[in-house]
N, C-alpha and C positions, 0 to 999 in steps of 0.2 A: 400536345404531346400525350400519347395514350401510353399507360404501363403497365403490363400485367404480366403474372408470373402463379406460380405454383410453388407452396412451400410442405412438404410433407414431414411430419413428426412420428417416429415408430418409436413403440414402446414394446420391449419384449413379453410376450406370456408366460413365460418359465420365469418369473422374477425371483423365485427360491435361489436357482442357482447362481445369481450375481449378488456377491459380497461384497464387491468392489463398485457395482451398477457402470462399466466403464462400457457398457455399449446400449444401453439404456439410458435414458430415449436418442437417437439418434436422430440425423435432422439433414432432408437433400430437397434440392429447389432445383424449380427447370419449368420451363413454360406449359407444359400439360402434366398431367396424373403420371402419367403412360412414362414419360422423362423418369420422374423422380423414381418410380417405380421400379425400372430397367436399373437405375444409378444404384438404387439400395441393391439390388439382384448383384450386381457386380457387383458390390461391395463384403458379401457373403449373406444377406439379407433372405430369408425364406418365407413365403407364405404360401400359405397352405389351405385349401379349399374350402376348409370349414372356417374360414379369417380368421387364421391366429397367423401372428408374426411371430418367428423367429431369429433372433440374432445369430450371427458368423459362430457365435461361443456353442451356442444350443443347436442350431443347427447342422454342425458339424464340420464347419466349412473353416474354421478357425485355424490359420496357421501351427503347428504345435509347439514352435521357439515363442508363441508373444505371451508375453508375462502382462497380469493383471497390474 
């Protein structure tokens, strides 16, 4: 039996603005890069060409009802 998988860890760059750190670090898995990649994207996840990550909060993508 062979297994393998992809597990990605994003850690925001803006770490200033989380007091609460509740989207830092965040964590999506899926058989290629590309998977987890697309997953964090949905999920409000941003990166951005110079490789910095951005979370849903910083990025701007953040619902405005969800409380820390």
């Amino acid at each position: 039996m062979i297994a393998r998988g992809y597990l990605l860890h994003i850690y925001c760059d803006l770490q200033e603005n989380h007091p609460s750190r509740a989207y830092s670090p965040a964590q999506y898995t899926g058989e290629t890069f590309g998977e987890c990649k697309k997953a964090a994207q949905s999920g409000g996840w941003l990166f951005t060409r110079d490789g910095k990550h951005l979370c849903p909060r910083c990025s701007g993508k953040r619902k405005a009802k969800e409380t820390e």
